[in-house]
C-alpha positions as CSV (number, residue, x, y, z in Angstrom):
1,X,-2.9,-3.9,-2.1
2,X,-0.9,-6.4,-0.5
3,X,0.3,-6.5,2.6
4,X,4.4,-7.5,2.5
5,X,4.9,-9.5,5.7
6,X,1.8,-12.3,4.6
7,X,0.5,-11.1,1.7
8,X,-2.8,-10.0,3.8
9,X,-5.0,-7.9,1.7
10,X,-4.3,-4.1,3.0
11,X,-7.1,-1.4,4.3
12,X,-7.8,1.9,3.5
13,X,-7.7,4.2,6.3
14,X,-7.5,8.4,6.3
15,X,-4.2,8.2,7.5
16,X,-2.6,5.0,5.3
17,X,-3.0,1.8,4.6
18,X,-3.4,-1.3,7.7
19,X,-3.6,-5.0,7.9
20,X,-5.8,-6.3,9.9
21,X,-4.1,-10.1,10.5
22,X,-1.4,-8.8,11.9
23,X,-1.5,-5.1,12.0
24,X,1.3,-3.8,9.5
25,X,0.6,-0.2,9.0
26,X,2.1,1.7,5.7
27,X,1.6,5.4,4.9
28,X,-0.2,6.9,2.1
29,X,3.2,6.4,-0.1
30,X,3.6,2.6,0.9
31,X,6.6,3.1,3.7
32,X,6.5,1.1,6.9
33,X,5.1,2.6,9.9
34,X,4.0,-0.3,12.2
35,X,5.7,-3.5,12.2
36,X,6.1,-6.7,11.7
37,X,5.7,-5.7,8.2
38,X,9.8,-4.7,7.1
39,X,9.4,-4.0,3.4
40,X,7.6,-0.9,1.5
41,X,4.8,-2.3,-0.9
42,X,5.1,-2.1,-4.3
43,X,4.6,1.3,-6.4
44,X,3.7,1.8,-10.3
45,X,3.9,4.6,-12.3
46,X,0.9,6.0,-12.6
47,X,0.0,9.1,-15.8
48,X,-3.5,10.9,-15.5
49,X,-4.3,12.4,-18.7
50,X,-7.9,14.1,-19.3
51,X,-10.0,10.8,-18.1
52,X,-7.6,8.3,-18.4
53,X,-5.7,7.2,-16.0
54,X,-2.6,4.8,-17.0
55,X,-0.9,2.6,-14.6
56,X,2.2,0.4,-15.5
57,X,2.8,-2.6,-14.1
């Protein structure tokens, strides 16, 4: 959980995701919503099966 204007490791918030250098804000499915941040971050594909939870990367 990167952050795609500096590469700022991201926060978890109730409402999405935040950085706090320079206060980039994403929503909980990576989309901008606060600038100066201009790129979506990254998703995988995630498959939860029983216990197991697969992500591919």
């Amino acid at each position: 959980m990167k952050c795609t204007h500096r590469a700022n490791p991201l926060n978890a918030s109730d409402g999405g995701l935040y950085c706090t250098l320079h206060g980039s804000r994403f929503d909980l499915d990576g989309n901008v919503v606060a600038e100066p941040a201009t790129q979506p971050l990254k998703k995988y594909p995630v498959v939860v099966n029983n216990s197991l939870i697969q992500i591919s990367i």
